[in-house]
C-alpha positions, 0 to 999 in steps of 0.5 A: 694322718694330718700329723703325718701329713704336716710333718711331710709339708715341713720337711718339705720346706726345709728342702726347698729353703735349703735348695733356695739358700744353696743356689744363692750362694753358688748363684753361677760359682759352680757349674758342676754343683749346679748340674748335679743337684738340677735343683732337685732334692727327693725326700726318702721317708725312712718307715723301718719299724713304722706299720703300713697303716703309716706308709698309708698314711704318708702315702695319701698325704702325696709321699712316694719314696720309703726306705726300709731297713730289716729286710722281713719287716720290710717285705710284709709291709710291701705285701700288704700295701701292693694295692698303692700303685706308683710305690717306691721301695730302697733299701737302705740297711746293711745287706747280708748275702743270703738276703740279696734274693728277697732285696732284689723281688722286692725293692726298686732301689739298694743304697747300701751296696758296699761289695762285688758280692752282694752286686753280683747275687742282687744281679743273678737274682734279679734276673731271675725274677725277671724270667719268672714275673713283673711286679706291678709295684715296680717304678722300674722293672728291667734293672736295679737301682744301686747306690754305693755306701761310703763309709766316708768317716771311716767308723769302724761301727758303720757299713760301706766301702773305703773311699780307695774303693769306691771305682773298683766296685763302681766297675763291677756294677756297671758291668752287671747287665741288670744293675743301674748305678744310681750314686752314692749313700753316705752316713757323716759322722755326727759334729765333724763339720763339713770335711766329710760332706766335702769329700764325699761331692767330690767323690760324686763328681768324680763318678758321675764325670765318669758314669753318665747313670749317675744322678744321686747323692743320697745323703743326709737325714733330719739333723744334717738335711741342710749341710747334706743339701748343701753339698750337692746332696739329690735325695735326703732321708728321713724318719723320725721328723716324718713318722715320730720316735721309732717303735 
């Protein structure tokens, strides 16, 4: 419990220098970047292959927001911790068509939207679960909130839509009645400088100019999380420096 809770505390501060060191150096030089990130960073605490006794214990130590990334492990930790009011669930690993139904019963956040398929299925189900219960774990329960994933490095190993099709899904979601369209996720590719980062606060300027919903940059983990910050990034996610080497 106090590792876990003095790992939180560190990331913590690393988020709040790197917000300190960002606003000194665009101290007034940049308007739009200041208005994106409203001097707000949200920790995500990456929890895939972790037990629930450590979301707990992430959980006591004042941490809301988990990510979770294969979809059944996820969905027996959510049962079990349903106890702890104000938990935050996203999704953020690869989604396969057939998983949209248990993504959209249980997750309050889907980071990795990368087709109008899997938009449209995550809608459909979504409002079916909507006509049948609530679930109390929600932190919102009327729409989903939905990030598109960007594969900005264009790795052929990574998920996410090219660049040239970020507006066309943007539009689909939107146009679904029970999808909220958050922002953006993105994966950098690891020692290629800033080119990728650059890119992809530009791309998040140009949605968010167009979509007054959009507020998130979900963008950077623990080796990246200052560069991520710097280049607008509103929510950061992180596993191993919270929760230790993956099971």
């Amino acid at each position: 419990m106090n590792k876990i809770k003095e790992n939180i505390k560190k990331i913590q501060l690393q988020i709040d220098q790197a917000c300190q060191a960002t606003d000194d150096t665009h101290n007034q030089e940049s308007k739009v970047f200041s208005n994106n990130r409203q001097n707000h960073v949200t920790l995500l605490a990456v929890s895939k292959t972790k037990p629930a006794s450590a979301v707990e214990q992430a959980y006591l130590a004042g941490q809301r927001n988990f990510g979770e990334n294969y979809l059944q492990e996820a969905v027996e930790k959510i049962a079990h911790l349903s106890h702890l009011p104000e938990l935050c669930w996203h999704f953020i690993g690869p989604i396969q068509s057939n998983k949209t139904k248990q993504i959209a019963k249980n997750f309050t956040w889907v980071h990795s939207v990368d087709r109008a398929k899997v938009a449209i299925r995550l809608n459909a189900h979504f409002t079916e679960y909507l006509s049948e219960t609530r679930h109390s774990n929600y932190c919102q329960d009327t729409a989903l909130n939905i990030c598109l994933q960007v594969n900005i490095s264009e790795e052929p190993s990574k998920s996410g839509i090219m660049a040239s099709e970020l507006f066309s899904l943007a539009e689909v979601v939107d146009n679904c009645d029970k999808l909220t369209l958050r922002g953006l996720m993105a994966i950098p590719e690891k020692n290629t400088g800033v080119a990728s980062y650059e890119k992809m606060q530009h791309l998040f300027n140009k949605l968010q100019a167009q979509y007054p919903t959009v507020d998130t940059l979900s963008m950077g983990m623990s080796n990246d999380l200052s560069t991520a910050i710097t280049h607008g990034s509103t929510m950061v996610r992180i596993g191993r420096a919270i929760f230790g080497e993956r099971d």
